[in-house]
C-alpha positions in Angstrom: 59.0 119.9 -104.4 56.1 121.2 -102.5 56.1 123.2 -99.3 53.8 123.5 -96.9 53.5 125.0 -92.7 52.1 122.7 -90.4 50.8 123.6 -87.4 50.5 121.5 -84.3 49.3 121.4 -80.7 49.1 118.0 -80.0 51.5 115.6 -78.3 51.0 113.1 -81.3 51.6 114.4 -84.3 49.3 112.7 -87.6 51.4 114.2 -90.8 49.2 114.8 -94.1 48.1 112.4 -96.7 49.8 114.2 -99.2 53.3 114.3 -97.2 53.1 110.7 -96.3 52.2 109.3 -99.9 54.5 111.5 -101.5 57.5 109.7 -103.7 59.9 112.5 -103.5 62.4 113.6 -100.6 60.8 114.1 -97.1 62.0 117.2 -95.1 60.9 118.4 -91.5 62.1 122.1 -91.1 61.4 123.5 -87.2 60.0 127.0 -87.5 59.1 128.0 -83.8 57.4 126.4 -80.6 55.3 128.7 -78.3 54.8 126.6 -74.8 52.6 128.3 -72.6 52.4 125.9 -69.1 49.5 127.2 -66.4 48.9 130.5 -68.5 52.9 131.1 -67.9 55.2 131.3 -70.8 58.0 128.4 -69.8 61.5 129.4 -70.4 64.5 126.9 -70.5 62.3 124.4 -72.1 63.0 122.2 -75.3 61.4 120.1 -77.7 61.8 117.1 -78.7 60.5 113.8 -81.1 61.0 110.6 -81.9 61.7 110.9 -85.7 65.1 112.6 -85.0 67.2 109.5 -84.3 70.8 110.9 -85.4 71.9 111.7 -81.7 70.4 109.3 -79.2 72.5 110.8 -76.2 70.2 114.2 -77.3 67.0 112.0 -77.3 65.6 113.2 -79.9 66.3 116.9 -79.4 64.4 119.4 -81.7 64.9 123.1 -80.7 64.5 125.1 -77.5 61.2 126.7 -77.1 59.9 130.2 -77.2 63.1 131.2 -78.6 63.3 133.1 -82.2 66.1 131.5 -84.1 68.1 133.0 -86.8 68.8 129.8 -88.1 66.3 127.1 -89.0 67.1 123.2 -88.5 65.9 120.9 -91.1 66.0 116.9 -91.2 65.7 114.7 -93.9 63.0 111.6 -93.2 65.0 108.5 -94.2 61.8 106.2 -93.2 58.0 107.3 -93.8 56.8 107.8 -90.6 52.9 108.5 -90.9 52.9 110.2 -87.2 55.3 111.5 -84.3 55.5 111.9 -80.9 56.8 115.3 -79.6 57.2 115.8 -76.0 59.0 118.7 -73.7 61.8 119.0 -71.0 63.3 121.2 -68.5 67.0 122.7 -68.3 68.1 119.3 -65.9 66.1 116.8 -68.5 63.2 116.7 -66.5 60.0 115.6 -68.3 57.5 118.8 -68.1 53.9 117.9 -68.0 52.0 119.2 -70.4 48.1 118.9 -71.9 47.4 119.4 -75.9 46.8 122.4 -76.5 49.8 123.9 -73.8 52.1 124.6 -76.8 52.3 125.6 -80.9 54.7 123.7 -83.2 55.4 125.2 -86.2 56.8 123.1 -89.2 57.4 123.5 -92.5 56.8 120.2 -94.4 58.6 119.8 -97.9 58.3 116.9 -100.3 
């Protein structure tokens, strides 16, 4: 298995070559999300994608942003996506605006 970070500040997300093409297990592990809205750093805030299905009432819930976790969550890809969608929301579910470049995903890809 290999293991790689990915880094990403776009809203849709284009995984590697090597990821996508890979034979073996696919896992997405979330490291941390920095989301910085109008030069403010946006707390209450979450992340979320469409290639977590598992829950649909959570729609598609990844982690809450700027937020160190002890714990890291990890999902298994039981399709071969070649791209995602990530997109961010307030404390009531609100949709929160945001432009490319307003946040910092960091993954760590393993296949």
């Amino acid at each position: 298995m290999v293991k790689r970070y990915f880094n990403v500040s776009t809203k849709n997300v284009v995984l590697p070559y090597e990821f996508i093409h890979s034979s073996n297990k696919k896992y997405i592990h979330f490291i941390h999300c920095r989301l910085i809205v109008n030069n403010i750093l946006v707390g209450n805030a979450s992340i979320h994608t469409d290639f977590i299905t598992s829950l649909p009432t959570l729609e598609g819930f990844m982690s809450w942003c700027n937020v160190d976790l002890s714990k890291r969550f990890k999902w298994e890809l039981l399709h071969n996506p070649h791209t995602f969608h990530v997109w961010f929301k307030d404390h009531a579910k609100n949709d929160i605006p945001i432009n490319d470049g307003d946040f910092v995903l960091q993954l760590l890809l393993e296949f």
